[in-house]
C-alpha positions as MATLAB code, in Angstrom:
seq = 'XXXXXXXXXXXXXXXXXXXXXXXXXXXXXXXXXXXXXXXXXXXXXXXXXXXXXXXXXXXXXXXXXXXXXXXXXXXXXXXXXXX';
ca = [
       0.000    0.000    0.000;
       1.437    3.348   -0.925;
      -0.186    5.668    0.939;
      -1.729    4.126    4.078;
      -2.273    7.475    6.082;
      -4.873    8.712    3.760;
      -5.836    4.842    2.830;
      -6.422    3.463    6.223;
      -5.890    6.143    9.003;
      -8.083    9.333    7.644;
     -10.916    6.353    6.304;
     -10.832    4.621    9.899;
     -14.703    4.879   10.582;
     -13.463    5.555   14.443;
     -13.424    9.374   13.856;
     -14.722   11.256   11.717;
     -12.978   13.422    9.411;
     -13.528   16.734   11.499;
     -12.360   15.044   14.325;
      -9.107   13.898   12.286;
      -8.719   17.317   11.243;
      -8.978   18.865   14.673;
      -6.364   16.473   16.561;
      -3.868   17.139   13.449;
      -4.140   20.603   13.427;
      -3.199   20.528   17.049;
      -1.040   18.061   16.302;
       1.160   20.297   13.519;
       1.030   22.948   16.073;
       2.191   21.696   18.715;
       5.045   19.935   17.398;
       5.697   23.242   15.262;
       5.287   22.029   12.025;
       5.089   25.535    9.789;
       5.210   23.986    6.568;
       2.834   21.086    6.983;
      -0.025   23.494    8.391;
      -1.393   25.583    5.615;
      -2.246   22.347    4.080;
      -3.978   20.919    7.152;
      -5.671   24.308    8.128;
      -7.472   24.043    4.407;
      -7.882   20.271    4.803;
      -9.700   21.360    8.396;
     -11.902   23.996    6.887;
     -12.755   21.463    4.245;
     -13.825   18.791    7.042;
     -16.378   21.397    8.487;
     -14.122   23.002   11.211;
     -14.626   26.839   11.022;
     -12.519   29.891   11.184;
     -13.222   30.807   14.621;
     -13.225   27.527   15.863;
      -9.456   26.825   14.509;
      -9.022   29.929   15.834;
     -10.337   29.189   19.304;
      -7.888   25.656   18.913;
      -5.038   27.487   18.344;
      -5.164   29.578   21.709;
      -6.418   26.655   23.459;
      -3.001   24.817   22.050;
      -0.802   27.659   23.097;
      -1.610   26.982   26.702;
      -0.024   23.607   26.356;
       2.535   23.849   23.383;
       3.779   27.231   24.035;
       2.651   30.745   22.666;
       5.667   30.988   20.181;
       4.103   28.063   17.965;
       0.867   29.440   18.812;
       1.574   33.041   17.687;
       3.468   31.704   14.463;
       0.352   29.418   13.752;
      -1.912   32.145   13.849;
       0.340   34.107   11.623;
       0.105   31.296    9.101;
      -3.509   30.782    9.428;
      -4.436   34.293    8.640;
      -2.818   34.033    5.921;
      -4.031   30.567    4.863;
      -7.050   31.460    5.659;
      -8.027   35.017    5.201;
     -11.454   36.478    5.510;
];
């Protein structure tokens, strides 16, 4: 199999896909992962999760993560994802 994330892990009936999207967003930035998260951010929006919710994620990761990665994720989602 060539691609099992997308294959087996994002179809795993277990969670839905907004779910998916939510703990990999976190995920990306937490672990500061600048160049992977425009891609997930979309991916997220595209899943159902809104604006102000990813928005409301973000902060809630700084807490945890650190406000560094939190600030530079914000940074990258407004400009992933403007209004």
């Amino acid at each position: 199999m060539e691609d099992p994330l997308y294959s087996e892990v994002w179809a795993d009936p277990a969670l839905s896909p907004r779910d998916r999207s939510i703990a990999t967003v976190a995920a990306v930035v937490a672990l500061y992962r600048p160049e992977e998260l425009p891609a997930q951010l979309r991916r997220a929006v595209d899943n159902g999760v809104t604006r102000a919710e990813l928005g409301a994620l973000i902060t809630q990761i700084a807490f945890y993560a650190g406000f560094p990665e939190a600030i530079s994720a914000s940074a990258i989602a407004a400009r992933t994802l403007p209004d």
